[in-house]
C-alpha positions as CSV (number, residue, x, y, z in Angstrom):
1,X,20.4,-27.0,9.2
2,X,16.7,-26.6,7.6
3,X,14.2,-29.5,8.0
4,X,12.8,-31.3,5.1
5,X,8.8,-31.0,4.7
6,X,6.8,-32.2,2.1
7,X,5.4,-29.7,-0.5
8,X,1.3,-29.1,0.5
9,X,1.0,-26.4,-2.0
10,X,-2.4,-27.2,-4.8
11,X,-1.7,-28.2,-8.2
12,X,-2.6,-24.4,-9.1
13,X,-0.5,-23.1,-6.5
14,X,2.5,-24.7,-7.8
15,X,1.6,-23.7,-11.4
16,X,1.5,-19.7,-10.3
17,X,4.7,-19.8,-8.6
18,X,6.6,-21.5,-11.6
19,X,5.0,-18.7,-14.1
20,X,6.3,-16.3,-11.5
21,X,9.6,-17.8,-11.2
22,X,9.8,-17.8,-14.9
23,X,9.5,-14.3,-15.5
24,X,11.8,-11.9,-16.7
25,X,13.7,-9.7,-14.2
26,X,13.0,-6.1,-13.8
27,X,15.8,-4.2,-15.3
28,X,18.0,-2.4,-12.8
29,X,16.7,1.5,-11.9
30,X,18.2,4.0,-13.5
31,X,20.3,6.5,-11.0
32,X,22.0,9.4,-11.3
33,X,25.7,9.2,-11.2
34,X,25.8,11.4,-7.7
35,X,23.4,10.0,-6.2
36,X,24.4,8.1,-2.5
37,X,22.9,5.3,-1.4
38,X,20.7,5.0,1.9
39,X,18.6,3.0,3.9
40,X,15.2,2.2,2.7
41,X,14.3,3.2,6.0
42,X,15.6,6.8,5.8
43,X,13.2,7.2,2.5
44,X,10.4,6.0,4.6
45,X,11.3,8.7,7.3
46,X,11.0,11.3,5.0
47,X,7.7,10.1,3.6
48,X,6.0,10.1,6.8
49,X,6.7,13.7,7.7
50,X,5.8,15.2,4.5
51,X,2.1,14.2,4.9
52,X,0.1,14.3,8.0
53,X,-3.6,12.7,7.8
54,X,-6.3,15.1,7.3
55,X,-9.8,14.6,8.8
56,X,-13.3,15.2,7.3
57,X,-16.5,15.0,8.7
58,X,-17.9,12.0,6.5
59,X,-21.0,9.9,5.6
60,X,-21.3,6.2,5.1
61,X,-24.2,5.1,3.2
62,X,-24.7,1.8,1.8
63,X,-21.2,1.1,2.7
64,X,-19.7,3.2,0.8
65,X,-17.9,6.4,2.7
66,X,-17.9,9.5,1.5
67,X,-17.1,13.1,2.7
68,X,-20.3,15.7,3.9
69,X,-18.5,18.4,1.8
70,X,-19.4,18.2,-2.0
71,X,-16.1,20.8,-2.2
72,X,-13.4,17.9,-1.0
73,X,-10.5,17.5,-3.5
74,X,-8.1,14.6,-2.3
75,X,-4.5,14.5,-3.6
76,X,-3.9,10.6,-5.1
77,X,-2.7,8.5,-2.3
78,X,-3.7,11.0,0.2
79,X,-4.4,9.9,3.7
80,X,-7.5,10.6,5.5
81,X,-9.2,10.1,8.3
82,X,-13.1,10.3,7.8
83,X,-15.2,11.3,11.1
84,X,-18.9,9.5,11.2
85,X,-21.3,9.9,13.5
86,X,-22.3,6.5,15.4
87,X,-25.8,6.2,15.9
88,X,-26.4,2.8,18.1
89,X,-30.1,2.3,18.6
C-alpha cells in the first residue's frame, strides 16, 4: 500500500504541472494498416547499428569545439567523437 507524504513541491511547481496536466492529448499516430507491432526496444536495436560514431581530429577554443577540417559536413543528429590534443602545462 503507498505511504502518504506531504506535497513539498513550490507554489510554481505546482502551477506547471497543472498547465501540463491540462493539456490536450496528442492525437494517436497514424499507421499503416499492415504494419505489426514491436518492442520499442527492437526500434532502438536497429538504430544503433545503422550509425557508428565517426571521429575528427578537433579544436576547442574558447569552449566552443570545432573540427581542424574547414571541409567537415555533419549529417543532423550525427554522432561524433571529436579528438583534442591535451596540453597540461
Amino acid at each position: 500500500m503507498p505511504t502518504v507524504s506531504p506535497d513539498e513541491r513550490s507554489a510554481e511547481r505546482r502551477l506547471l504541472d497543472d498547465e501540463i496536466a491540462a493539456e490536450k492529448y496528442l492525437p494517436p499516430l497514424k499507421v499503416s494498416p499492415g504494419a505489426t507491432p514491436e518492442p520499442a526496444e527492437a526500434f532502438l536495436r536497429r538504430r544503433r547499428r545503422r550509425r557508428r560514431p565517426q571521429a575528427f581530429l578537433g579544436v576547442v577554443e574558447k569552449g566552443l569545439i570545432r573540427p581542424v577540417d574547414p571541409d567537415v559536413r555533419l549529417p543532423e543528429n550525427a554522432s561524433v567523437i571529436i579528438v583534442t590534443a591535451s596540453s597540461v602545462e
